[in-house]
C-alpha positions in Angstrom: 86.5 123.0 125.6 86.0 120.3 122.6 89.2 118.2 121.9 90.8 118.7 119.1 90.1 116.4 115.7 93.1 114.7 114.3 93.5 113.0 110.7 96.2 111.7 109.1 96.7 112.7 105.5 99.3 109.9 103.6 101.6 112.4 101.2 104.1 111.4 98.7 105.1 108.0 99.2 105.9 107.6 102.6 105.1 111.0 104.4 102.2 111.8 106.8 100.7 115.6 107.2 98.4 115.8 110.2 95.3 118.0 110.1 94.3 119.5 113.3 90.9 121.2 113.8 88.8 122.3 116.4 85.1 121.7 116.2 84.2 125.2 118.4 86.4 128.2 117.0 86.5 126.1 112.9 90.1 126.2 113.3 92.4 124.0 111.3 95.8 123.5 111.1 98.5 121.5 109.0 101.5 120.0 110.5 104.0 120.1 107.5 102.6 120.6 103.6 104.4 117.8 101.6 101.7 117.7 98.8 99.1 120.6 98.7 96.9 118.6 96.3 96.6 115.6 98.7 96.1 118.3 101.6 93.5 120.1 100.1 91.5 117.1 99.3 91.3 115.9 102.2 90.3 119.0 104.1 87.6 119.7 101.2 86.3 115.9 102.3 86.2 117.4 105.8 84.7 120.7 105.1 87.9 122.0 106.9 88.9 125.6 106.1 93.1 125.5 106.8 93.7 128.5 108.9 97.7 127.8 110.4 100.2 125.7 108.5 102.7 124.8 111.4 105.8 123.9 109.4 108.8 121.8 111.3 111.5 122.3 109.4 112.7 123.2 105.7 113.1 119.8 104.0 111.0 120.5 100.7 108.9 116.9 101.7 107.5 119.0 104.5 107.4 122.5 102.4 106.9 121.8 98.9 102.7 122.4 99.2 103.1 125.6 101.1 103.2 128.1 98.2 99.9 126.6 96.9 97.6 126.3 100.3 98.6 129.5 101.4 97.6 130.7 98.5 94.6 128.5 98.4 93.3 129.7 101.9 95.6 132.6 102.9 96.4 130.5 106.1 99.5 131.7 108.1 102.5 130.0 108.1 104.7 129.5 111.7 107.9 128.1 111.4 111.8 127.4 113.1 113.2 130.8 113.2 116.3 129.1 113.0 115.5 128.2 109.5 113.6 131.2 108.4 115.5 131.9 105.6 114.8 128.2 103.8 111.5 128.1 104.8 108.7 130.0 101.7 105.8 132.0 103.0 106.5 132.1 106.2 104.4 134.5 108.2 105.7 133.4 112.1 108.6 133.0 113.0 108.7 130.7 116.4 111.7 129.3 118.8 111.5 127.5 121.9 108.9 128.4 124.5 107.1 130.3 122.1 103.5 130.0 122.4 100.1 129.5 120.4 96.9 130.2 120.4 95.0 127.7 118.5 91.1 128.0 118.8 91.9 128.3 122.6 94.1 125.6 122.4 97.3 125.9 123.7 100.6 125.2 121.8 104.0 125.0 122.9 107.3 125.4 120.7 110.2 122.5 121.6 113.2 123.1 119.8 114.5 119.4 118.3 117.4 120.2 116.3 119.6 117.4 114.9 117.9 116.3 111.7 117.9 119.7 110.9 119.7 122.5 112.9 116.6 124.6 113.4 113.8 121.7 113.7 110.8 122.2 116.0 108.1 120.0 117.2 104.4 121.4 118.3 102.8 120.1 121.8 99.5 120.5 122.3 99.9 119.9 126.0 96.1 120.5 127.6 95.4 117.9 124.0 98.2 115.7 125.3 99.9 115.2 121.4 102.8 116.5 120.0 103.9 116.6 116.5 107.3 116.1 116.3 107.9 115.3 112.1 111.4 113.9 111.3 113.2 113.9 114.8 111.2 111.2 116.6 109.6 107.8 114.3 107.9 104.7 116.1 110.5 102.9 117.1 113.4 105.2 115.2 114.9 108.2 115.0 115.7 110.7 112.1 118.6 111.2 110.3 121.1 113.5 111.9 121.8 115.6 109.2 122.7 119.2 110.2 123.1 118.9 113.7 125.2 116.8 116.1 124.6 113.5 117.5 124.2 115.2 121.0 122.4 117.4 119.8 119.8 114.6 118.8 120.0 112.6 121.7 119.4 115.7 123.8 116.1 116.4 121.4 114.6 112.8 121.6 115.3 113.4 125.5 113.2 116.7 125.9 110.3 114.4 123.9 110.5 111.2 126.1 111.0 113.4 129.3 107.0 114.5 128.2 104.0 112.7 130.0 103.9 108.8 129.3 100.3 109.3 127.8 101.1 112.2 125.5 100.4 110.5 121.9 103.0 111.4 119.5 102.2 112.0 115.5 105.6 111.9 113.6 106.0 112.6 109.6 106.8 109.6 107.5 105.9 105.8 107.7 109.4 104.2 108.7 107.9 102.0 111.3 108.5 98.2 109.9 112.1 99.1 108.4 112.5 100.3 112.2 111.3 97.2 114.1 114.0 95.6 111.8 116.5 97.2 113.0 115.6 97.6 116.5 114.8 93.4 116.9 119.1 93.3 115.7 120.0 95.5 118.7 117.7 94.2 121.7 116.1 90.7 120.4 115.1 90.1 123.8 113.0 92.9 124.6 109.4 91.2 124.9 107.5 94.3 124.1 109.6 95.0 121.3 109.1 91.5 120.0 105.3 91.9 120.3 105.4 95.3 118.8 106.9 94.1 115.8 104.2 91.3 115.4 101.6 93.7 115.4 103.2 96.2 112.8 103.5 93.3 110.4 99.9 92.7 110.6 99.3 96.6 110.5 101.1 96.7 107.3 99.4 93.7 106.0 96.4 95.3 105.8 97.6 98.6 104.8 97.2 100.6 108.4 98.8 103.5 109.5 101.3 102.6 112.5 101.7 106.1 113.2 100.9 107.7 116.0 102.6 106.3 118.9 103.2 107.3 122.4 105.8 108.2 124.7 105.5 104.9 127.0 105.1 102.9 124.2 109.0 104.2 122.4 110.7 104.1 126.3 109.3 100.7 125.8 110.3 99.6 122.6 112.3 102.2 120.9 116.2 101.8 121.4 117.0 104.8 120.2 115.8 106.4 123.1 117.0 103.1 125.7 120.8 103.8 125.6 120.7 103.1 129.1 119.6 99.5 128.2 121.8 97.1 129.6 121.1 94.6 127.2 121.7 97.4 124.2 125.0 98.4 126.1 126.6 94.9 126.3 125.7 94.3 122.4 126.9 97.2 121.4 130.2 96.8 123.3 129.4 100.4 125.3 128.8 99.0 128.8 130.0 102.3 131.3 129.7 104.7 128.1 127.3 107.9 127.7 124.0 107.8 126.8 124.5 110.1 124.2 127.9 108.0 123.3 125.3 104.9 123.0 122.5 106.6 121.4 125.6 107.8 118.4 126.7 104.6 117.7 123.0 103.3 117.4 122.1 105.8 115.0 125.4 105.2 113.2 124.7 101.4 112.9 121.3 102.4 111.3 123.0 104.6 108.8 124.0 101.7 107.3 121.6 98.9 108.1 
């Protein structure tokens, strides 16, 4: 079986849509429709037809071009079945260990609630990538708006527990604001330092620092080191949680 393609469409100001398209069966998918316009450019570029629009969750940056694609290429539409009700056009609804098939390729359904209660991410696991939008960023994590802090924390955990190699596409460009703030909590991590270098010169020149992996963010990321001893002693949270570490991280971010 052919790999997959992957390209990274930038939407809106800072948001990413990855297409997904396999060279054998034609298929191609969207991960998230922030701008149809931008979308359907860049699949028109390709000579892509969009066949599955896999939505994450119901924030209108990640829903706002479904209405038009759909009706552009009458693609179906899988999304949280948790958030069924907020999400237009939906055609699938999907929960955890819910399967796809995608040209042959399979697809598995993690449930990553936290930013939003009923947020899902999309593992291509025999394509070792998962898209996992607004619950997991290069060196961050998103907002925890709906859900819980545990909640999150136990969400970012069933992503880093997946393969050290699987490459991980995420759905906006927070990356240098995140180095930021990651250098502040662990300034002696020498990976994170390096990492941080590089961005810079990523940015420089305009490039994407999206995607990422999972070795790279158990490297680098503190959001998902809680068990960091150097994080724990700045932090004040030496013989805490990880979950009670991993809260007070993302509170400090809230307001960096």
């Amino acid at each position: 079986m052919a790999p997959i393609e992957i390209y990274q469409v930038p939407c809106l100001e800072d948001n990413y849509c990855a297409l997904v398209h396999d060279p054998h069966s034609k298929v191609t998918a969207a991960i998230d429709a922030p701008d149809a316009k931008t979308i359907s450019a860049a699949l028109r570029e390709r000579n892509w037809t969009l066949t599955h629009l896999f939505c994450t969750h119901h924030h209108v940056d990640h829903t706002g071009g479904i209405l038009h694609l759909k009706r552009q290429f009458g693609c179906m539409v899988y999304g949280p079945k948790r958030e069924a009700t907020k999400i237009p056009e939906l055609d699938v609804e999907v929960s955890e260990g819910d399967r796809i098939d995608f040209g042959g390729h399979l697809v598995e359904i993690i449930e990553t609630p936290g930013h939003t209660i009923g947020h899902i991410a999309y593992h291509f696991p025999g394509d070792k990538v998962v898209f996992v939008a607004d619950t997991l960023f290069p060196l961050g994590c998103g907002r925890v708006f709906e859900g819980t802090m545990e909640q999150m924390w136990w969400s970012l955990s069933k992503l880093m527990a997946l393969p050290g190699d699987t490459v991980i596409y995420c759905g906006h460009e927070y990356t240098a604001a995140n180095a930021r703030f990651a250098l502040t909590v662990e300034p002696e991590n020498q990976a994170l330092q390096d990492r941080a270098q590089e961005i810079a010169r990523k940015r420089e020149r305009g490039e994407p620092t999206v995607p990422t992996t999972v070795t790279l963010e158990l490297e680098t990321n503190p959001f998902v080191r809680p068990n960091s001893p150097a994080i724990r002693a700045r932090l004040g949270l030496v013989g805490h949680s990880e979950a009670e570490v991993f809260a007070e991280l993302r509170r400090r971010k809230d307001s960096f």
